[in-house]
N, C-alpha and C positions, 0 to 999 in steps of 0.2 A: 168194273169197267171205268178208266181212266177218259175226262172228257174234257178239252182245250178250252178253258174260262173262256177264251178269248172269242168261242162259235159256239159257247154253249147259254142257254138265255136261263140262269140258273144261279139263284144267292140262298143263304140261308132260310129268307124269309118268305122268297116266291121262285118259284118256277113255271115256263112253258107244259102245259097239262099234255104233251107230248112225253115228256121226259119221267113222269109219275112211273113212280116204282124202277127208275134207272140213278134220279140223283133225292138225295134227302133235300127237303123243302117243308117251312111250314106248310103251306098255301099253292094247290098250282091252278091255273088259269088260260083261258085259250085265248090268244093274240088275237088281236081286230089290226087289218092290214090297212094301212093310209100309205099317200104318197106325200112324196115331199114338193113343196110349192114355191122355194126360194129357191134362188141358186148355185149355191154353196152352202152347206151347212156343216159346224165342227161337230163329231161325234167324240161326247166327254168320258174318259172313263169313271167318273161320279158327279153328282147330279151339283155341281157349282159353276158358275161363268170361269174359274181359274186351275178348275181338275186338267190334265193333261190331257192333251188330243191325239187319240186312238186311229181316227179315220177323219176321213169328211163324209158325206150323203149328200150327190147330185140332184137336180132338178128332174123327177120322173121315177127318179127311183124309190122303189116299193122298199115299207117300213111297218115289217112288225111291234104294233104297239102292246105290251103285257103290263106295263100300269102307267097312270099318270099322274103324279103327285107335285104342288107349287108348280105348274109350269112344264117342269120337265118331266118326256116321256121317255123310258125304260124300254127297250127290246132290242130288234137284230135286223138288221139288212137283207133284204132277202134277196142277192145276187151274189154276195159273198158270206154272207154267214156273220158278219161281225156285231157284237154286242156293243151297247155304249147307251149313253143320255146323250138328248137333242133335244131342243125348246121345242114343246107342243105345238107352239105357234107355228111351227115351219112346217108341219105336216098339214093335210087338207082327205077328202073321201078318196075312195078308189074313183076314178072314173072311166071312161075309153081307153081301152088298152093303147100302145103308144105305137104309132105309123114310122117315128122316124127319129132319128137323134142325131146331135150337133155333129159335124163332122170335122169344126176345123176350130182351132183352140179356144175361140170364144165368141159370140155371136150376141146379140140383143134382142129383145122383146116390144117393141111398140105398139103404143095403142091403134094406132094404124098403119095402111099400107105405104109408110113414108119417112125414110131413112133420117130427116130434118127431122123428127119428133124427139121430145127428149126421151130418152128408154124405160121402161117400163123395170127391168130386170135386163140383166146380165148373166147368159146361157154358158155353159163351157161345153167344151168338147163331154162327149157322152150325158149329156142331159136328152130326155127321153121325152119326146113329144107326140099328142095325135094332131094330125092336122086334118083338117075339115074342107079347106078351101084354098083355091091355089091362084092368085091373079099380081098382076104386076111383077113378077118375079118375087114376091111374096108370097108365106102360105101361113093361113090362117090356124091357130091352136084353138079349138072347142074353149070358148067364153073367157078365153085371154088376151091374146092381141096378135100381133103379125111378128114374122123373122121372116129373112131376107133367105130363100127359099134355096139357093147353092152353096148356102153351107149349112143342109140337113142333108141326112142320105138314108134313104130308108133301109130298115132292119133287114131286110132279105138280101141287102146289095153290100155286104163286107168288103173292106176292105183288100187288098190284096197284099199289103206290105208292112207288118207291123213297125218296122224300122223306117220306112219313110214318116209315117204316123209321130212316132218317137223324136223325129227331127223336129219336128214342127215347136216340140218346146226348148231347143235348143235356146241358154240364156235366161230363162225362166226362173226364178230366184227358188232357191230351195227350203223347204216348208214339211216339217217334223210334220207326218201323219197328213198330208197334202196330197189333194188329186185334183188341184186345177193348175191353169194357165198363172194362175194368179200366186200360186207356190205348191209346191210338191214334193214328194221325195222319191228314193232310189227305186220300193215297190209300186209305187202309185203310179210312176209315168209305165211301168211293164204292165202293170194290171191296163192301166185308161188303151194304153197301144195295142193289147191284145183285144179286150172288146172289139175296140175299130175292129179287129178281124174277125169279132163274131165269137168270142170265147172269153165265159167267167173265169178269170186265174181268181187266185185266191188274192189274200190282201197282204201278207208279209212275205218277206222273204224265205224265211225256213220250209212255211208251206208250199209256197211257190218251187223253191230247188224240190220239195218232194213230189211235185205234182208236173211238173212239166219237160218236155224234152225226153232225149234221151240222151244217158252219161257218155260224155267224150273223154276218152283215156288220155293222160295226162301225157303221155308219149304223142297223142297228136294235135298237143296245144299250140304247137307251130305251123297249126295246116289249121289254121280258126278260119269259118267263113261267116258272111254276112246275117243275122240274126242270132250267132252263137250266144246264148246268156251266159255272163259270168257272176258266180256268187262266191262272196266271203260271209263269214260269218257278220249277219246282219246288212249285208249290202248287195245290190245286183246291178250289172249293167249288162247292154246289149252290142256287139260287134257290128260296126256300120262295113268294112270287111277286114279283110285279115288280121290288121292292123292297130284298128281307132276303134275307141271304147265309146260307147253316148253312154251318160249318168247323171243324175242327179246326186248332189254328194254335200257331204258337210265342210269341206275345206274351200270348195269353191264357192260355198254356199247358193249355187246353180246351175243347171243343166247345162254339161259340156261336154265335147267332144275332145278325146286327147289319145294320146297313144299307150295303149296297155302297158308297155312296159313303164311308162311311166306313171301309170296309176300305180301298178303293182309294187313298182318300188317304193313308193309313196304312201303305201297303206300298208308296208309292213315294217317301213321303219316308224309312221306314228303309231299305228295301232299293233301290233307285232304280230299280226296275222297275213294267214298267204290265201291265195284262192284254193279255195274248198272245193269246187265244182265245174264242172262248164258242161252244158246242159243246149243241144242242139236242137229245135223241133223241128218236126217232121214235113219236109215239104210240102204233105197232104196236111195243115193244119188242123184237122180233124182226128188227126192220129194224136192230139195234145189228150 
């Protein structure tokens, strides 16, 4: 059995005690589950400040830890599967499951119920909060401080439009392995926009083209409507309709909105590829 480095918590020397007698490992051991306690956090593919950045990990989001050595802690994401190193110092206990998360591309943290305060932290869209208490148009996070309480939305109340979601980073500088406001890339702004609606995609593209939608024939790629993903190899954008593509992309190095045919021609005269896919989901997004 064949298993994706990339969602598999598994080196030479240690393994998830899950995977015993599936991958060779000196050593395997069972994860202790922390959350993450900053805002943003880079997830390194090796344990240096300068290894390349695989992912980010949100504020709330849960993090299996399988070892921790100088600093940095070793494991996997537990909403999307992704393996990587992150400074120990960013993760914190499990504590109250989380009531609600950011809902609008980046919000703040004060130490009280009072927008004048300097911020405590800086939230981004899909950061995962419990809240205890709700006053001022404030609502209070269990022994951290207040957010400005309409741009949380609690987890039972999705979304209705991934692509309006999508808009919202329209301009946003784009950011190799990036899933905030603050820079991102092609799969990160579909992954953060699908949550908004209540659904883990995965975290790359290739996954993502195998896991979502359904295939639209390439005979009715002149009848594209609103939501249609488009993937090349290594890249995705979303159809705002028929027409205009939203992306996060390397040329413009920001999220932008442009007309497909001019993406398309654009990315196969530099990179010499054409669109691989287009991948429609299902009105009842539950059908993803």
């Amino acid at each position: 059995m064949r298993f994706d480095p990339r969602l598999t918590p598994a080196r030479p020397d240690l393994a998830a005690h899950h995977l015993q007698g599936h991958v060779e490992a000196a050593h395997y051991v069972t994860g202790t589950s922390e959350i993450l306690r900053l805002g943003v956090v880079n997830v390194h593919q090796s344990p240096v400040p300068d290894a390349p950045v695989v992912t980010q990990a949100l504020f709330g989001e849960e993090f299996v830890v399988y070892e921790v050595m100088e600093g940095w802690a070793w494991g996997q994401l537990k909403h999307d599967h992704y393996v990587g190193y992150l400074p120990h110092i960013s993760l914190g206990p499990m504590g109250a499951p989380a009531t609600h998360k950011v809902s609008v591309p980046m919000s703040f943290l004060y130490p009280t119920a009072n927008m004048k305060m300097p911020p405590l932290l800086s939230l981004p869209m899909g950061a995962l909060v419990h809240c205890v208490e709700f006053r001022d148009r404030f609502a209070r996070l269990d022994h951290l401080g207040w957010v400005w309480a309409d741009h949380l939305t609690a987890l039972d109340q999705p979304h209705a439009d991934m692509v309006a979601v999508a808009e919202m980073f329209e301009h946003a500088p784009y950011l190799w392995g990036g899933r905030s406001q603050a820079g991102i890339d092609c799969s990160g702004l579909l992954q953060i926009a699908l949550a908004q609606t209540g659904f883990h995609a995965p975290r790359d593209t290739d996954l993502q083209q195998n896991a979502l939608g359904q295939d639209v024939p390439a005979q009715q790629w002149d009848e594209l409507k609103r939501g249609d993903l488009i993937f090349w190899r290594g890249h995705v954008g979303m159809m705002q309709d028929e027409h205009r593509l939203l992306h996060a992309n390397g040329h413009h190095m920001r999220v932008v909105s442009e007309p497909l045919t001019e993406a398309r021609q654009r990315i196969l005269t530099q990179a010499g590829v054409d669109i691989a896919a287009v991948k429609r989901m299902a009105p009842d997004a539950s059908a993803i």
